[in-house]
DRENPA-23521 format. One line per 3 residues: number of its first residue (from 0); for each residue x, y, z of N, C-alpha, C, O. Coordinates in steps of 0.001 Angstrom, whole numbers, plus 500000, padded with zeros to 6 digits. Each point is the difference from the previous one (the first is absolute). Layout:
N
NUM = X:Y:Z:X:Y:Z:X:Y:Z:X:Y:Z | ... .
This chain:
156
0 = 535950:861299:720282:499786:498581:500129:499609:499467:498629:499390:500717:499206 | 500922:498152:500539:500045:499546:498708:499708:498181:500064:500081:499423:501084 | 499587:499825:497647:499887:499187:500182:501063:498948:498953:500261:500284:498831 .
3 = 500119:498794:501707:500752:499163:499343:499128:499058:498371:498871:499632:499676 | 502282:500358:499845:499503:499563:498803:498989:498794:499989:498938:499839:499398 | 501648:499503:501333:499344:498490:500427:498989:499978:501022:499808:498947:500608 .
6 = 499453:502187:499685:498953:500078:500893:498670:499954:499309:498977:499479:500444 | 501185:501171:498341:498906:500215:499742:499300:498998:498418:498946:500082:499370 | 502301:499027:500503:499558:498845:498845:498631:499661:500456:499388:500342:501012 .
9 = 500153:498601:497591:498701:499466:500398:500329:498791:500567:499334:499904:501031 | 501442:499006:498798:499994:499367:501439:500315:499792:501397:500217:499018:500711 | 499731:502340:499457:499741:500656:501280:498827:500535:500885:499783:500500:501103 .
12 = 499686:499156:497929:498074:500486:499964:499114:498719:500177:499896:499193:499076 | 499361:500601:502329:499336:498932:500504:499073:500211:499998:499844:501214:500131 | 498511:497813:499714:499318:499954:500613:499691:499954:501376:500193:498903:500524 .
15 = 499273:502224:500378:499942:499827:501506:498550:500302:500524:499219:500768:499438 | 500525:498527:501709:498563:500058:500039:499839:500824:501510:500375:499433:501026 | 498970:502104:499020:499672:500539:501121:498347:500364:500349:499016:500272:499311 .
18 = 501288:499555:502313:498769:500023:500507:499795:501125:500456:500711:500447:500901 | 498071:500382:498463:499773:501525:500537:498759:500114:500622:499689:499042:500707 | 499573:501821:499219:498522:500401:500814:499597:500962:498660:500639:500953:499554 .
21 = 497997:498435:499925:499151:500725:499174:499261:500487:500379:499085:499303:500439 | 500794:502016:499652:498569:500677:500867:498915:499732:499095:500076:499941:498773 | 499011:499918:501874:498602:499451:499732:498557:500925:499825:499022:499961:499253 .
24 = 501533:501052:502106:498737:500706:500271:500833:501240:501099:500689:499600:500938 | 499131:501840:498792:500836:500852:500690:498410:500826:499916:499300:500338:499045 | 500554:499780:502358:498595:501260:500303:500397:501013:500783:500940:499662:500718 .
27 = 498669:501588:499444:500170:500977:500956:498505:499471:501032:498887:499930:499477 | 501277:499835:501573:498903:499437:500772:499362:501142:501250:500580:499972:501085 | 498411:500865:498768:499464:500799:501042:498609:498844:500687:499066:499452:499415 .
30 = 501460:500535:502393:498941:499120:500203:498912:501224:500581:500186:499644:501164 | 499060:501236:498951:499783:500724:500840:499015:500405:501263:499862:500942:500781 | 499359:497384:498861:499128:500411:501497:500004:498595:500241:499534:499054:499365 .
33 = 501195:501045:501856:501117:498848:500942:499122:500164:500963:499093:500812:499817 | 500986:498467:501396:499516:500190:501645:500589:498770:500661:500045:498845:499578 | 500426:501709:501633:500192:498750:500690:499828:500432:501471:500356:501124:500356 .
36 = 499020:497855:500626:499456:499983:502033:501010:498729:500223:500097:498798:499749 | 500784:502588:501076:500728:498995:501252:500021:500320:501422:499941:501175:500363 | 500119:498096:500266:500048:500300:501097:500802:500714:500878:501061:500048:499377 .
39 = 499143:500641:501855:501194:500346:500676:499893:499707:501348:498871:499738:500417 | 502469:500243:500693:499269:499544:500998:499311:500628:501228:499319:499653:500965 | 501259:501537:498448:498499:500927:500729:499098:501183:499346:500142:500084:498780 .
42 = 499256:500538:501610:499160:501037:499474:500844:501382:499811:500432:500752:500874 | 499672:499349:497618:501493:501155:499706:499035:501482:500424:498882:500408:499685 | 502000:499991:501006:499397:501265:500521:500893:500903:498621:501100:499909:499454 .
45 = 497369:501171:500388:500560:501066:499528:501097:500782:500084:500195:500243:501191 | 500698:500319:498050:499926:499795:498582:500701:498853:499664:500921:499827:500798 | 499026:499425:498450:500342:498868:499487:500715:499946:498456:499392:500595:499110 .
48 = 501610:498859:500615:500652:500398:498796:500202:497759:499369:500445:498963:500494 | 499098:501338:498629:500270:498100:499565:501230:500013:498741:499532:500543:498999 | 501578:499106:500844:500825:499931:498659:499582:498138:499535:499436:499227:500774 .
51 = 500798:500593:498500:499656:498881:498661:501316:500073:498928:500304:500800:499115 | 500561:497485:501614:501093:499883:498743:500040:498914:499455:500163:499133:500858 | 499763:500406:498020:499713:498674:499287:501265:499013:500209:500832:500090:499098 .
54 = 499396:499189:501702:501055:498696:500289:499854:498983:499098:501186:499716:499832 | 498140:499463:499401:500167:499160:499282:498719:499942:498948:499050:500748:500228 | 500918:498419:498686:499391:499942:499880:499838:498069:498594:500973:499485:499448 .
57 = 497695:500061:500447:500117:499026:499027:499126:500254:499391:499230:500935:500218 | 500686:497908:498471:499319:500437:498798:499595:498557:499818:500489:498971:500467 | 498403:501247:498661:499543:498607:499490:499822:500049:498448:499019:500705:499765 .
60 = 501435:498915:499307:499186:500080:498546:499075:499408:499542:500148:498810:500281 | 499065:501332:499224:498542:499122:499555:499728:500690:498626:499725:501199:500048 | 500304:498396:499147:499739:500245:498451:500114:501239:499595:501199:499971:499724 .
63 = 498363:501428:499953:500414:501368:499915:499527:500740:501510:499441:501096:499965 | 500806:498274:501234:500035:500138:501160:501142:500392:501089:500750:499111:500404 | 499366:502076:500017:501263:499508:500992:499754:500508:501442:500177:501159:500375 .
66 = 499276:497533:500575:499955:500072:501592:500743:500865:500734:501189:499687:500053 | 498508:501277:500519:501212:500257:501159:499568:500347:501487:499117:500800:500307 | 501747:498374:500649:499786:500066:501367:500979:500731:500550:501077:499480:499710 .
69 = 499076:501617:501040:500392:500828:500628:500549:499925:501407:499169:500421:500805 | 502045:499150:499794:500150:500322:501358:500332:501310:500461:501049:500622:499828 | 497769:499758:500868:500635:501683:500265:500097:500102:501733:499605:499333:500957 .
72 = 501207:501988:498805:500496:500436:501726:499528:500829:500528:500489:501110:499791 | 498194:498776:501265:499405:501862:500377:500617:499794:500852:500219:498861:500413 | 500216:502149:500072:499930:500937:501490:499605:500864:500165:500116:501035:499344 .
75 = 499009:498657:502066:498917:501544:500470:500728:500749:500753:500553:499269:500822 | 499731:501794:499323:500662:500760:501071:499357:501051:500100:499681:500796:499117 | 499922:499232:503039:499364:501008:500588:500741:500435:500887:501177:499654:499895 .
78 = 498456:501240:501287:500435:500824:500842:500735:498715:500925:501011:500212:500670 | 498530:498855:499281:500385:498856:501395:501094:498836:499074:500570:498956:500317 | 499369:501671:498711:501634:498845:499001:499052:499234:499222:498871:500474:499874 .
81 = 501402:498428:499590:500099:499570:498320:499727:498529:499796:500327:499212:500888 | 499103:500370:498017:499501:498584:500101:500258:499764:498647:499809:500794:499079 | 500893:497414:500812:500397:500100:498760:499419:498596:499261:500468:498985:500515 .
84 = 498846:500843:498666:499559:499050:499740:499619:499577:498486:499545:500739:499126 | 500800:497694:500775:500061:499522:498121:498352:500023:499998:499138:499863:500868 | 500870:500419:497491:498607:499753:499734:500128:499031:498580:501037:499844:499355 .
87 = 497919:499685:500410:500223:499228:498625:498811:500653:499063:498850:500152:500412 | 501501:500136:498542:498482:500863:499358:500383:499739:498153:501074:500306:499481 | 497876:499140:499877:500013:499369:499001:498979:500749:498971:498821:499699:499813 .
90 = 501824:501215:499646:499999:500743:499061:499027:499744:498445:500037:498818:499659 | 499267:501942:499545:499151:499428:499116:501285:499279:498592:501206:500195:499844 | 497953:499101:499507:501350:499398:498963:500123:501022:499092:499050:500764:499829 .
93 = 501955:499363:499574:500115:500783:498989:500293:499207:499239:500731:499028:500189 | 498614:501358:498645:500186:498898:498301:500328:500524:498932:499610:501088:499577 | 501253:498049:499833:501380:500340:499125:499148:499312:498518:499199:499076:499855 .
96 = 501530:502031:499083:498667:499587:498628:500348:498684:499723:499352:499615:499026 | 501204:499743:501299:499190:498144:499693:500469:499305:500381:500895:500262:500803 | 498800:498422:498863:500307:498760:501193:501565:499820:500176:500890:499723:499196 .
99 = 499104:500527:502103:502082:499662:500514:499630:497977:499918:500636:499388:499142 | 499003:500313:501189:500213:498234:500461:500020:499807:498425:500367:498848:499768 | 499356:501898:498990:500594:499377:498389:501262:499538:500290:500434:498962:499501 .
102 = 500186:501715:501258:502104:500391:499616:500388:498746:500557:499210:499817:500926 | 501801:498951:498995:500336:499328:500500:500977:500648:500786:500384:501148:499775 | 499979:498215:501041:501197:500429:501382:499462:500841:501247:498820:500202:500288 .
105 = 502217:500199:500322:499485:500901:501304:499838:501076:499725:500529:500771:499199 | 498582:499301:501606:499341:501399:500495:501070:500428:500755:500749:499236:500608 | 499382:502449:499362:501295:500764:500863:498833:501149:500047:499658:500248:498843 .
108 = 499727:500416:501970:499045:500931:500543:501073:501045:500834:500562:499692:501051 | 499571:501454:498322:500838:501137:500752:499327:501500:500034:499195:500346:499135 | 501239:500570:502019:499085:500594:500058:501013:501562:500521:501026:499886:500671 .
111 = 498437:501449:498869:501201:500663:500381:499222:501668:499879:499063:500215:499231 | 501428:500651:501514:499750:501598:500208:498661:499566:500703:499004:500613:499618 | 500757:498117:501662:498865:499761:500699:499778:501608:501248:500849:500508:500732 .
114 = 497792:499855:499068:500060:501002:500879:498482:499839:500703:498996:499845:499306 | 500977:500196:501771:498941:499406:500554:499603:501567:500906:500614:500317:501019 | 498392:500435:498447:499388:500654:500577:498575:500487:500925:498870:499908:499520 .
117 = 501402:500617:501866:498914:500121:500533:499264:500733:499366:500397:500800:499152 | 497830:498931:501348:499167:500968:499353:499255:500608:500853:499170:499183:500399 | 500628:502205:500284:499036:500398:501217:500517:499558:501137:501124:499500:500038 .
120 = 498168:500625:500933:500250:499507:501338:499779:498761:500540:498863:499529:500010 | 502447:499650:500616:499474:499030:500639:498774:500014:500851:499943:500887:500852 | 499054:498257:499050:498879:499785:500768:499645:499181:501279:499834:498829:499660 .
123 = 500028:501299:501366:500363:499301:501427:498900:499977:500694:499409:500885:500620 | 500330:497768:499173:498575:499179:501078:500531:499421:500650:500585:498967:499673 | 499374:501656:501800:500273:498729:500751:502234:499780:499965:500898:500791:500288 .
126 = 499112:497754:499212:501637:499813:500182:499770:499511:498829:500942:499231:499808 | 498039:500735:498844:500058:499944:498799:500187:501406:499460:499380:500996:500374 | 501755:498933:498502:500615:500756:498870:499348:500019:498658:499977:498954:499351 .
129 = 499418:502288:500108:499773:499341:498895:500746:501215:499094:500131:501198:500251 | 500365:497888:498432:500935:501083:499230:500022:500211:498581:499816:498940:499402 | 500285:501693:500118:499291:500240:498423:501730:500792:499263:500736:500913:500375 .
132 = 499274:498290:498665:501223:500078:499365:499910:499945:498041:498958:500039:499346 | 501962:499898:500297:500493:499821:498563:501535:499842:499761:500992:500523:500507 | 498805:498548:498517:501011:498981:499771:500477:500574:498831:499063:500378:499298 .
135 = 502230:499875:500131:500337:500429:498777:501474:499305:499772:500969:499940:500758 | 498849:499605:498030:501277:498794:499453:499860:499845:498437:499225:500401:499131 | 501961:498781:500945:500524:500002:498487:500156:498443:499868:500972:499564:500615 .
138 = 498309:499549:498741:499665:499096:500289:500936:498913:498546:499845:500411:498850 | 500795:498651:501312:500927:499237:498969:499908:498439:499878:500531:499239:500809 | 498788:500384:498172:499802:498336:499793:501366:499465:499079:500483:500585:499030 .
141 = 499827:498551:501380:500756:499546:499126:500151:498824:500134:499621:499486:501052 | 501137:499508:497658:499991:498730:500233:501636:499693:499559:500693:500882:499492 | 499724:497979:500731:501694:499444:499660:499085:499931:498849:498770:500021:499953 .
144 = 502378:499866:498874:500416:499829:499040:501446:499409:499935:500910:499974:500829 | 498937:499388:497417:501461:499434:499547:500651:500338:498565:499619:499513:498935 | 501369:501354:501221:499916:500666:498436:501274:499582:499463:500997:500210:500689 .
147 = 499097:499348:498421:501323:499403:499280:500836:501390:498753:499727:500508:498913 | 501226:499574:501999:500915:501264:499221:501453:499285:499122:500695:499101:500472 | 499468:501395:498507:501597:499599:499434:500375:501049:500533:499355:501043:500115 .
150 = 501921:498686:500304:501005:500476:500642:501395:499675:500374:500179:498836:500359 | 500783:501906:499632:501439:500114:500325:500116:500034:501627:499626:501046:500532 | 500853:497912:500303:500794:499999:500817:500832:501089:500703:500206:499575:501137 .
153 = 500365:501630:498711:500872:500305:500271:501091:498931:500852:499407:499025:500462 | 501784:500999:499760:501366:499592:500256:500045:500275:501597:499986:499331:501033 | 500066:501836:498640:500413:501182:501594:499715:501044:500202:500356:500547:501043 .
């Protein structure tokens, strides 16, 4: 493959303006002493097994701050079948070395290799759950940006 003579003149070469994502703040994030009491709707008879999977989640930014609220999925399962229920559980902030609200533009908060682990045994009072976990993630700030490149078009 080759290029034509006339591809690569200089007035062929534009100013063009693209919009990317500047990372801001990239942390390895260990949360490790989590807890959360939910309820079930009856009294889980022994032995009792609880799994924990993270369904959504949001973020808030606040100056070298970053919020996060958690929708997670337990299900208890005992000898008599299984109960499945959202919880909402709001996590300590983790802070990024300096102020994100400097950067003009949006905030884009992404989050990835999330592994949400139990810790010990679920604990059972009653048709309250209580559950002790750790949170482990790879945590990504970034903001739009606008970067102006010279550049050639290609044709085709």
């Amino acid at each position: 493959m080759g290029f034509l003579s006339d591809q690569m003149e200089l007035q062929n070469f534009q100013n063009h303006t693209l919009k990317t994502l500047k990372v801001l703040c990239k942390e390895k994030v260990q949360q490790p002493n989590n807890q959360i009491t939910f309820g079930v709707p009856g009294v889980p008879i022994e032995p009792f097994t609880v799994t924990l999977v993270p369904l959504s989640f949001t973020a808030i930014v606040d100056q070298d701050k970053v919020f996060n609220t958690w929708q997670l999925q337990v299900t208890t399962t005992d000898p008599s079948g299984s109960a499945t229920s959202t919880v909402t559980y709001r996590e300590d902030a983790v802070v990024c070395p300096f102020d994100l609200t400097q950067w003009p533009g949006q905030v884009v908060v992404q989050k990835h290799d999330v592994e949400f682990r139990i810790i010990g045994e679920p604990i059972a009072v009653g048709q309250q759950i209580t559950l002790n976990f750790v949170i482990n993630y790879c945590l990504v700030v970034a903001k739009e940006v606008l970067l102006e490149v010279d550049g050639a078009i290609p044709f085709c």
